[in-house]
Backbone as CSV, one residue per row, in Angstrom:
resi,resn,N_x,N_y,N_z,CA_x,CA_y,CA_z,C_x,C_y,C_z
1,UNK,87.515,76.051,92.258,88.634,75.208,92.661,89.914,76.039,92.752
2,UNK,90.471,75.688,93.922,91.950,76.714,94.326,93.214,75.912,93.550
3,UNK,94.290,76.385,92.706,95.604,75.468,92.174,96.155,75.870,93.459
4,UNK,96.627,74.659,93.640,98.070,74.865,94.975,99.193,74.251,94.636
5,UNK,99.549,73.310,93.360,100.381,73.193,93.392,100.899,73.536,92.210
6,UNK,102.514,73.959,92.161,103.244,74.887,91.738,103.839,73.772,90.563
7,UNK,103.668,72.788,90.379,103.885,71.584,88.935,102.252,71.626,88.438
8,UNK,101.593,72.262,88.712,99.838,72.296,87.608,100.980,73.120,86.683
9,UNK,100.173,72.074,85.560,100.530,72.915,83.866,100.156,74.318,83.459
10,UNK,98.844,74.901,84.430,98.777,76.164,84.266,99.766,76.857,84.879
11,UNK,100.085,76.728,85.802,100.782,76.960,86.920,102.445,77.470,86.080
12,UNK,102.682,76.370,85.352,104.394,75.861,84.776,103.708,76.851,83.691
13,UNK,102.192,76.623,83.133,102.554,77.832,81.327,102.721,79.139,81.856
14,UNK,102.459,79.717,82.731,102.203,81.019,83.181,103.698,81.449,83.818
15,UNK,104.493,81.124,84.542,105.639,81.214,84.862,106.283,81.378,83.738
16,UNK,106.181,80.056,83.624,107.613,80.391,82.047,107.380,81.746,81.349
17,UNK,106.010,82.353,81.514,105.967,83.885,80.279,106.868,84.899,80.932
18,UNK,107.897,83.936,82.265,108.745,85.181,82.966,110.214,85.549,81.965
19,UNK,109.746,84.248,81.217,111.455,84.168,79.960,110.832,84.717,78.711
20,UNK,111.812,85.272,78.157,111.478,86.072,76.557,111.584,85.155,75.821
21,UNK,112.014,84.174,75.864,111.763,82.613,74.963,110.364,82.397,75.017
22,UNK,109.765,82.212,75.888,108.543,81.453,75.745,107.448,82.396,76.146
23,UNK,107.462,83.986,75.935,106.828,84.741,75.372,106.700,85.218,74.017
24,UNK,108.043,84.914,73.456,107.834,84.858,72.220,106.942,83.382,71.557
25,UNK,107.526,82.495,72.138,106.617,81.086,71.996,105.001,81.171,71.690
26,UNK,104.926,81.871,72.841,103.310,81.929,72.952,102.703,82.981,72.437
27,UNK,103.541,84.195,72.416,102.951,85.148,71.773,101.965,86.220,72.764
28,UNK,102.469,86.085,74.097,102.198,86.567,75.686,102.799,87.335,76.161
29,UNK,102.358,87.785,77.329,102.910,88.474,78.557,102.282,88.677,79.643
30,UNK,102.627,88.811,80.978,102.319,88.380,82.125,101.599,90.329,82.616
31,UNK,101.207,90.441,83.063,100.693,91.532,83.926,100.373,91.582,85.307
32,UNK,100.911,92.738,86.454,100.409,91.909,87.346,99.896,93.108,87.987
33,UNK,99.661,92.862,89.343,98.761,93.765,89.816,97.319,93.743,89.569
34,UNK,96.303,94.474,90.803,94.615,95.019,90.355,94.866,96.013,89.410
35,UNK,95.804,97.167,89.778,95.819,98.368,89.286,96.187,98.196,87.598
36,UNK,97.005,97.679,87.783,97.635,97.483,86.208,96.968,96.335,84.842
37,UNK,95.673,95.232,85.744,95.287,94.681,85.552,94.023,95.286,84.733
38,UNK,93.586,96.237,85.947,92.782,97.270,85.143,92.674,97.994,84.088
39,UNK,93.928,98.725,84.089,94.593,99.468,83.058,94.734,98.915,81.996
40,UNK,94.641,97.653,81.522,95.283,96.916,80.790,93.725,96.240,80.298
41,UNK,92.580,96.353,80.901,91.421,95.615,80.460,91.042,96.914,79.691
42,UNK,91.237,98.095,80.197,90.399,99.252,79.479,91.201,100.100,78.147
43,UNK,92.560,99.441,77.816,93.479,99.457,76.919,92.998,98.844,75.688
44,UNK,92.398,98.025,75.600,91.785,97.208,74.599,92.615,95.974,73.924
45,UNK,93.365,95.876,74.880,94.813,94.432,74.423,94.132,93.299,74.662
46,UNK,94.615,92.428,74.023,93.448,91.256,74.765,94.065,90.610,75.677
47,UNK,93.512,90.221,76.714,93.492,89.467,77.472,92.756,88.192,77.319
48,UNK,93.967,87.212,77.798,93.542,85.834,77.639,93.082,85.241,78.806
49,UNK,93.634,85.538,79.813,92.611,85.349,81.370,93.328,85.873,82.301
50,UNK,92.432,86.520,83.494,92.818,86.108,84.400,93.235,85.786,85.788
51,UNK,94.378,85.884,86.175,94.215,84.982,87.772,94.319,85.234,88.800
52,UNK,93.987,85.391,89.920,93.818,85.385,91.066,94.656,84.618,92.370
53,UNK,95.097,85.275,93.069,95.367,84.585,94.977,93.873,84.206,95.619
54,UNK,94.302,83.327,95.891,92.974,82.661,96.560,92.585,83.771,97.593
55,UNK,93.035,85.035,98.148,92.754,85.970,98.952,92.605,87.185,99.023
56,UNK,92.297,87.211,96.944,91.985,88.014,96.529,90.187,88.266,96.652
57,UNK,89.786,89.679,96.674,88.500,89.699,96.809,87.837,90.753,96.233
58,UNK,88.676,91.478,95.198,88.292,92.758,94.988,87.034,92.168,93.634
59,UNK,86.932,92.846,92.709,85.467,93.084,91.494,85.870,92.028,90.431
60,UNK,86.951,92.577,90.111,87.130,91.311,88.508,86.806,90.036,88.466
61,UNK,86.163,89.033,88.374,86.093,87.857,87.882,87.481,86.979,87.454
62,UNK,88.431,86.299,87.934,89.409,85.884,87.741,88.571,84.332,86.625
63,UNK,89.531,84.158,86.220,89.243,82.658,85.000,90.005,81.586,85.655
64,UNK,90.949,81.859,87.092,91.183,80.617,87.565,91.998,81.243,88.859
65,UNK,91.954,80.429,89.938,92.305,80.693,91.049,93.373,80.129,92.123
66,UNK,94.582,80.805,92.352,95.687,80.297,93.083,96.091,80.378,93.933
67,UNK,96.848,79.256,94.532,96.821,79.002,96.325,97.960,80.270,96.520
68,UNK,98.461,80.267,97.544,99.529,81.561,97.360,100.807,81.158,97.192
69,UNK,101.658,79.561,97.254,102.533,79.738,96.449,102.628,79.278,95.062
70,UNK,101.704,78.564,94.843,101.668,79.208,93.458,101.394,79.777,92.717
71,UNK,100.511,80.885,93.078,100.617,82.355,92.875,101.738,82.972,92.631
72,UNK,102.895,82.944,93.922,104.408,83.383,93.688,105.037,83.016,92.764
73,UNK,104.918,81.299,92.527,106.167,80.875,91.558,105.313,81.523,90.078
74,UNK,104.239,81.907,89.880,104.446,82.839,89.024,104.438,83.729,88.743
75,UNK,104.380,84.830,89.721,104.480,86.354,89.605,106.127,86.347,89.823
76,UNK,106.902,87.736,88.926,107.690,87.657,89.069,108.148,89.329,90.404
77,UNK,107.696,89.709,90.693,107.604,90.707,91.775,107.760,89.821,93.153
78,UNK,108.484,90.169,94.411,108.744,89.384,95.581,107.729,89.550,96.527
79,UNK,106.597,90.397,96.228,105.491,90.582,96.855,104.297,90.933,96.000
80,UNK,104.043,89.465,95.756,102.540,89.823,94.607,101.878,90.446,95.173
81,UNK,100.821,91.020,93.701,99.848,91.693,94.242,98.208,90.987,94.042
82,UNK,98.101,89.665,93.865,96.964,88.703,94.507,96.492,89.071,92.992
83,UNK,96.487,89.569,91.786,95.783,89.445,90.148,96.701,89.283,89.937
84,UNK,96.917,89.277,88.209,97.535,89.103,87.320,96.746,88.454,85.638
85,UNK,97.084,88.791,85.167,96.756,88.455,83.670,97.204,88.335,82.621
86,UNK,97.350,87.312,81.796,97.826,86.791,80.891,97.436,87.729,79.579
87,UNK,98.295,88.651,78.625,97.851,89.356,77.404,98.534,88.858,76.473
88,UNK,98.371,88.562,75.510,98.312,88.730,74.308,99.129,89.556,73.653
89,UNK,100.416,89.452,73.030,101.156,90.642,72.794,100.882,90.996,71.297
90,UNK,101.482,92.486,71.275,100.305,92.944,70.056,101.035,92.686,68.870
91,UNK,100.717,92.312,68.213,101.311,92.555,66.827,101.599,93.607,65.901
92,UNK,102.363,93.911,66.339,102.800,95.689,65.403,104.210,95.293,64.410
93,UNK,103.735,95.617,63.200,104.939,95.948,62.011,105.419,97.147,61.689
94,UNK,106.813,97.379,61.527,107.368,98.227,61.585,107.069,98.854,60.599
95,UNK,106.691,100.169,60.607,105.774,101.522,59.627,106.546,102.847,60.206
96,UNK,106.422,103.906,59.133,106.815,105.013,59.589,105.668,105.531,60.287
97,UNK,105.986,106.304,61.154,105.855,107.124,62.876,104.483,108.836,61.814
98,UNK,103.562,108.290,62.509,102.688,109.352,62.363,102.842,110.257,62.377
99,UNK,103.767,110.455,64.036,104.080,111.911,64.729,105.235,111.482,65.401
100,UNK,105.998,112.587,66.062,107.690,112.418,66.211,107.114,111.560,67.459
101,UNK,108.592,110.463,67.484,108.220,109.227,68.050,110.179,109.444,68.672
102,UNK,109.992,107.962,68.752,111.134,107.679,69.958,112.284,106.194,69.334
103,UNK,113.321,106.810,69.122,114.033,105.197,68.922,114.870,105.007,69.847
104,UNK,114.848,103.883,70.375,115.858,103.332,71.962,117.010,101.808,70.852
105,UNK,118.189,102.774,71.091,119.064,101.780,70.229,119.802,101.369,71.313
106,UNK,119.482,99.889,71.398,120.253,99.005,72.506,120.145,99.822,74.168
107,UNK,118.800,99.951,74.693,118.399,100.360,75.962,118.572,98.567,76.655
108,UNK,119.535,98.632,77.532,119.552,97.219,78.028,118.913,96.928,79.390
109,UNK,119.188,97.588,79.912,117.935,98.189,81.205,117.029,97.520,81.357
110,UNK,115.788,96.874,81.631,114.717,96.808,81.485,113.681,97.570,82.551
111,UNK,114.487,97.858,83.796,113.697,99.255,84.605,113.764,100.369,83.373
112,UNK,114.747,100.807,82.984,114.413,102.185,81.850,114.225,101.853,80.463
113,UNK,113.694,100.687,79.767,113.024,100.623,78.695,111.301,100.627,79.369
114,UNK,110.806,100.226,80.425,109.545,100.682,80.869,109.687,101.985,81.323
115,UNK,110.747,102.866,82.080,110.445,104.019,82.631,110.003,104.875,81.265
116,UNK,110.839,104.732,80.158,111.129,105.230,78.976,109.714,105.432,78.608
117,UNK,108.903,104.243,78.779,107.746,103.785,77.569,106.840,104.691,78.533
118,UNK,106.883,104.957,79.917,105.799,105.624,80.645,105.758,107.105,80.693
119,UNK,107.156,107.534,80.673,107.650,109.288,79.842,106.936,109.544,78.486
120,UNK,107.067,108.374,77.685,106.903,108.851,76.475,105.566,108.945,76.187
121,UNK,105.092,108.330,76.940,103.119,108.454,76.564,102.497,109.419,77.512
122,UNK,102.927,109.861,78.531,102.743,111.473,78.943,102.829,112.484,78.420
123,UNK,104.133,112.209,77.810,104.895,113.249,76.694,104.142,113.802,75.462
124,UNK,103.312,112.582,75.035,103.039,112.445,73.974,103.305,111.218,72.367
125,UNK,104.686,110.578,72.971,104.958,109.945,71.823,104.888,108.674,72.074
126,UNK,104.103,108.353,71.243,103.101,106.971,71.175,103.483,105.914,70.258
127,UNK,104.823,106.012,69.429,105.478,105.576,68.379,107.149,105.362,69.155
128,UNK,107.699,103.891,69.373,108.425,103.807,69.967,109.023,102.495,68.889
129,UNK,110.067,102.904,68.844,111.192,101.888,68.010,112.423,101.224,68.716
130,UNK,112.267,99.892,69.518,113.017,99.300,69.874,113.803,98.557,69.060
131,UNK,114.947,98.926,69.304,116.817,98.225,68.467,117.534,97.447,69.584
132,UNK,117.728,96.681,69.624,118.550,95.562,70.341,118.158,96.436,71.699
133,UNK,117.269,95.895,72.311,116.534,96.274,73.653,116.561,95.570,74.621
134,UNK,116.368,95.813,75.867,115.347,95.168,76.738,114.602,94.839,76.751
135,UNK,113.673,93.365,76.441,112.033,93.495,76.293,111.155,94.259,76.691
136,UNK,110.398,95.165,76.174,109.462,95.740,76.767,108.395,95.307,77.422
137,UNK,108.463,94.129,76.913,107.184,93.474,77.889,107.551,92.080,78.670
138,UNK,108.889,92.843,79.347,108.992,91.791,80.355,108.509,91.914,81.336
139,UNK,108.603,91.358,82.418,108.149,91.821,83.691,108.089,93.455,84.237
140,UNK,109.695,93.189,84.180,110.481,94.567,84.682,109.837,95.683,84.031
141,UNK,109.848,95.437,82.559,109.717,96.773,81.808,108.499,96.777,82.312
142,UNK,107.250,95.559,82.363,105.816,96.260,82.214,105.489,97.253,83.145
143,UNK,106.039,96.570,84.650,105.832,97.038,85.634,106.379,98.853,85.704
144,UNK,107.315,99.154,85.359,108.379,99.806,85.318,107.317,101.079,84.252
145,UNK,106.599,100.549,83.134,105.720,101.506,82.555,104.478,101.693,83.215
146,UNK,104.124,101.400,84.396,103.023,101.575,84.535,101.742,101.782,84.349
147,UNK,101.149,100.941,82.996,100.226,101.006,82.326,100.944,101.657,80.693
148,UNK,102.119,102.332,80.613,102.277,102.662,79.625,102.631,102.085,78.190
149,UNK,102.732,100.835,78.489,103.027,100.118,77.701,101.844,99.509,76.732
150,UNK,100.826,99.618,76.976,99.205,99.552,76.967,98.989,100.348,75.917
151,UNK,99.252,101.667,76.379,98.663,103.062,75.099,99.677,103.082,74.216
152,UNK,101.165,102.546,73.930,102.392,102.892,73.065,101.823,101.588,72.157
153,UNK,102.666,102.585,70.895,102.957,101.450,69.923,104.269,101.405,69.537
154,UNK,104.295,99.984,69.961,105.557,99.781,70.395,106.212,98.902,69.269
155,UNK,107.247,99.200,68.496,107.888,98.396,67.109,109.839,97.848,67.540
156,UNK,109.504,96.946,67.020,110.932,95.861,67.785,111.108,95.383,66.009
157,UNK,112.572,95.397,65.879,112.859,94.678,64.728,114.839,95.294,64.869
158,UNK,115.125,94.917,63.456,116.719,95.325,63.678,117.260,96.948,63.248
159,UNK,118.140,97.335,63.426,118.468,98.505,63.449,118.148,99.080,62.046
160,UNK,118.701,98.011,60.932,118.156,98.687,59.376,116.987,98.648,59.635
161,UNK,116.115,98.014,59.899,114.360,97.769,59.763,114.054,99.235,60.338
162,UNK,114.330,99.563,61.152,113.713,101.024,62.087,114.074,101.722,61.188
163,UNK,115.388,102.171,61.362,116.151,103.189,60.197,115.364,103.311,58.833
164,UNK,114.961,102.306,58.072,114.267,102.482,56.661,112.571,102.956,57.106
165,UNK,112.146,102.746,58.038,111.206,102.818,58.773,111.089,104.507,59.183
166,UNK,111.946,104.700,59.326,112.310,106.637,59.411,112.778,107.232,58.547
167,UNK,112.901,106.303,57.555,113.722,107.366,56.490,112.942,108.306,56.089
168,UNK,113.206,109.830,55.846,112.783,111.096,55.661,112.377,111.819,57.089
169,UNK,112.682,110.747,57.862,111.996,111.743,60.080,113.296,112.172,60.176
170,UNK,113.494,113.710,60.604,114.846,114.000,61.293,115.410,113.143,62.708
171,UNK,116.127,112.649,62.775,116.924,111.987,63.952,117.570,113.335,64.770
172,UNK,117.200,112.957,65.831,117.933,113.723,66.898,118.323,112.904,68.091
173,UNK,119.494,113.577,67.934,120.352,112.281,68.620,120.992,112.898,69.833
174,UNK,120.778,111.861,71.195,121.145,112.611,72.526,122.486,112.262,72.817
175,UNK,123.363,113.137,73.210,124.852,112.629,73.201,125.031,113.905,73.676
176,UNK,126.348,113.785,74.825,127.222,114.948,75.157,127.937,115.776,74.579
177,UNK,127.974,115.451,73.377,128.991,116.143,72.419,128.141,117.109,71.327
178,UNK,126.885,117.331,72.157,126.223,117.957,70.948,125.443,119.169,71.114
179,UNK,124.621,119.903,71.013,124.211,121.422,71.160,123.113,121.284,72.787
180,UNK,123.528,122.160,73.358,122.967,122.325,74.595,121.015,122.110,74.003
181,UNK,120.608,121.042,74.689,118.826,121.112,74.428,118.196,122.317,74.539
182,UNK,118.339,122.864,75.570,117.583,124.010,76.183,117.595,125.042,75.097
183,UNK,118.324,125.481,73.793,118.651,126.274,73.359,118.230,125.811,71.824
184,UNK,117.922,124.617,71.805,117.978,123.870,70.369,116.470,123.790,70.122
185,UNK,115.783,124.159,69.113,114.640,124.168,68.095,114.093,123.165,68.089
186,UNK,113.557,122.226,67.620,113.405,120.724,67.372,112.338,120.969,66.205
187,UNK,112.504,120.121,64.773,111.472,120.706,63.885,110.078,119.705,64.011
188,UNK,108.646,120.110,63.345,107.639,119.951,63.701,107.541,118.080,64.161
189,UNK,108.424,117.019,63.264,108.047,115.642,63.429,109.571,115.467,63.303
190,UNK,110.210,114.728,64.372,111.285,113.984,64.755,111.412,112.689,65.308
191,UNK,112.213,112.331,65.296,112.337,110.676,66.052,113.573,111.171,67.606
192,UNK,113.142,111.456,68.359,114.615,110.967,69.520,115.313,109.980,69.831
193,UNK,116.375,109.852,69.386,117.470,109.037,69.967,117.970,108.415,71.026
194,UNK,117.331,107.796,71.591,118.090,107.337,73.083,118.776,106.484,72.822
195,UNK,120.924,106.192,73.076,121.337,104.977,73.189,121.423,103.778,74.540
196,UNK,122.010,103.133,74.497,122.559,102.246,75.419,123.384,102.976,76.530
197,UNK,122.955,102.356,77.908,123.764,103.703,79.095,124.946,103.207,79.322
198,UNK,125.895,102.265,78.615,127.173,103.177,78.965,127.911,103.153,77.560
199,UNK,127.095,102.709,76.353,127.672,102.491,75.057,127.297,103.994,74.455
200,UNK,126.672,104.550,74.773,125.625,105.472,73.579,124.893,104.911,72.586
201,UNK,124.834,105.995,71.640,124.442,105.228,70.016,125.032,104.609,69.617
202,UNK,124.825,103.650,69.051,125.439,102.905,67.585,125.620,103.981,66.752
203,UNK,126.682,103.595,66.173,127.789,104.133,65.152,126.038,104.465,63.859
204,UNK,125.780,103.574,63.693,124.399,103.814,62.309,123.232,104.575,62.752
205,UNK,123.141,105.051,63.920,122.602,105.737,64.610,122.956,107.315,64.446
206,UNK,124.056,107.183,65.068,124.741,108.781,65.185,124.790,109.154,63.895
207,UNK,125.391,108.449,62.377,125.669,108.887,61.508,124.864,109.135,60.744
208,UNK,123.159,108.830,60.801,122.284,109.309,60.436,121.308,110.765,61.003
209,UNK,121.553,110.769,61.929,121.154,111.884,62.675,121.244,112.844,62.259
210,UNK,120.272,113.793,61.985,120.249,115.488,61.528,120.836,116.385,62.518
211,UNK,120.947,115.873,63.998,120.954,116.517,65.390,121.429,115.981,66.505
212,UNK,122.329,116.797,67.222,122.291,116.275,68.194,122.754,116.634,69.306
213,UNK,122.251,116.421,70.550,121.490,117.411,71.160,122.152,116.613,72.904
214,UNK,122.278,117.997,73.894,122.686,117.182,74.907,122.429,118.098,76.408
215,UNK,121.920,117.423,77.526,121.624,118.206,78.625,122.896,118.624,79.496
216,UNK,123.362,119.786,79.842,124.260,120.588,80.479,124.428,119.920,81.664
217,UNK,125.528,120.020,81.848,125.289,119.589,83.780,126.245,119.679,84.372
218,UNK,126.308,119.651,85.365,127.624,120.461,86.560,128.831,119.981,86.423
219,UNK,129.611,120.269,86.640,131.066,119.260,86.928,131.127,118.137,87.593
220,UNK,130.652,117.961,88.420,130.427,116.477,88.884,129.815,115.653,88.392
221,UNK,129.040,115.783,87.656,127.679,114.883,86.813,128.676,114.619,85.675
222,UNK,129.156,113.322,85.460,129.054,112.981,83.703,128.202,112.601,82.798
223,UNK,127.030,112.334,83.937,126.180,111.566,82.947,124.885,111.517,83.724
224,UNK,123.771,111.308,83.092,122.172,110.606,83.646,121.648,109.449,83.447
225,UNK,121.277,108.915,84.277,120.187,107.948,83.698,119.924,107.748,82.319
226,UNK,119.714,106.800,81.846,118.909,106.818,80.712,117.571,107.282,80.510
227,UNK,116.547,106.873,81.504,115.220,106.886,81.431,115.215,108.544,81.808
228,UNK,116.008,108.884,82.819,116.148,110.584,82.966,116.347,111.541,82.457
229,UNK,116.582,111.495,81.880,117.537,112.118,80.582,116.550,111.788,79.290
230,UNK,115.778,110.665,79.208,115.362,110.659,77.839,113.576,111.379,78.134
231,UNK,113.487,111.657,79.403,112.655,111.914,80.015,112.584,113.723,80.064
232,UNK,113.752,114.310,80.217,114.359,115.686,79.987,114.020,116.090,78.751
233,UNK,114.167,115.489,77.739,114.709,115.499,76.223,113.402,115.628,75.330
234,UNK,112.361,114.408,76.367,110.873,114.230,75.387,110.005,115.907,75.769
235,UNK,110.327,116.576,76.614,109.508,117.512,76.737,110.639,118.555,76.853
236,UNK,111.289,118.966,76.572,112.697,119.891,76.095,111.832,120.305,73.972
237,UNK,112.178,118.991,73.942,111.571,119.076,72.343,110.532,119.235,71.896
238,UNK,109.213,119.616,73.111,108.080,119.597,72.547,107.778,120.828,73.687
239,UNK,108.723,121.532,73.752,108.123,122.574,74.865,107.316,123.800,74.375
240,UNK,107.307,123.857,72.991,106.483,124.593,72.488,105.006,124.348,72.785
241,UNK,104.352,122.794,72.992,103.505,122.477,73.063,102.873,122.407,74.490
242,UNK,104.090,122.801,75.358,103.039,122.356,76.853,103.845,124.149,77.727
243,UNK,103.895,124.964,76.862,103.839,126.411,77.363,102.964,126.738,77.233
């Protein structure tokens, strides 16, 4: 049976997981795409179902099937991609970081809290501490990580919670005012610092920091990206490891 209309209750629960209210509600998140759909079955997250454009035809087995606009009213992309799937968001408590990991204090972005999360699991760092963020698993961000959001473990709570959560990890903290990267050491397990792009760090941020550390750049440049720059920084600090 095809849903076509865009008031079916599946239809209305699946949309709404486009608001961080009622992903937190449910305890969800939306995925979309074959590609990412994929990525996301062989991740081991659970998936709760799922759905299909009625003109979809590729391998997966969809758990329910939609006409194409209401397909749209719940994908949040302006050109679905005919899957999508409903996950399960993971439950992670905030613990200290195995191996040097990543804290994003107030990344508001939600294109560069996913670009962030898809650097960092290339990179290597699989331990990510979100402080007054962007959802990571909103739309934007998921899409925006490209599957990366899947392999990270990803920890959300308030700025003391992280902070006690690192206490004894050196902080290195990215800011202009601080020792050229290219030239700077980084010791064996650290946390990186990324702040907010046009705030920086928080004040409890910077003042904990062992380091801090900043990419050179021309006279015209004041500044980078966030996701660019924190993207510079994750393999600057681990360049010992991929020479």
């Amino acid at each position: 049976m095809v849903i076509v209309s865009k008031n079916n209750p599946l239809v209305k629960e699946l949309a709404a997981l486009k608001e961080k209210k009622f992903r937190k509600e449910r305890g969800a998140f939306l995925v979309e795409g074959e590609k990412m759909v994929r990525e996301c079955l062989k991740s081991g997250l659970a998936v709760s179902r799922v759905i299909a454009r009625e003109d979809y035809r590729g391998e997966i087995v969809p758990d329910a099937v939609l006409g194409q606009d209401a397909f749209k009213a719940v994908c949040d992309e302006k050109t679905p991609q005919r899957l999508l799937a409903e996950v399960k968001l993971p439950q992670t408590e905030l613990r200290a970081p195995q191996a040097s990991c990543l804290l994003l204090d107030g990344v508001s972005d939600p294109a560069n809290v996913g670009a962030i999360v898809r650097t960092a699991v290339a990179a290597g760092y699989r331990e990510i501490y979100c402080v007054s963020c962007a959802d990571p698993y909103s739309p934007k961000s998921v899409r925006a990580s490209m599957s990366g959001v899947f392999f990270a473990t990803v920890m959300q709570g308030s700025r003391e919670e992280a902070l006690r959560s690192l206490a004894g990890v050196p902080l290195i903290a990215a800011d202009m005012n601080g020792e050229n990267a290219f030239a700077f050491s980084a010791p064996p397990k650290f946390a990186l610092c990324i702040g907010n792009e046009g705030n920086g760090l928080s004040q409890q941020v910077s003042e904990r920091a062992a380091y801090t550390v900043k990419i050179p750049m021309g006279e015209h440049t004041e500044s980078l990206n966030a996701a660019v720059s924190a993207g510079i920084l994750m393999y600057l600090l681990k360049k010992n490891l991929f020479c």
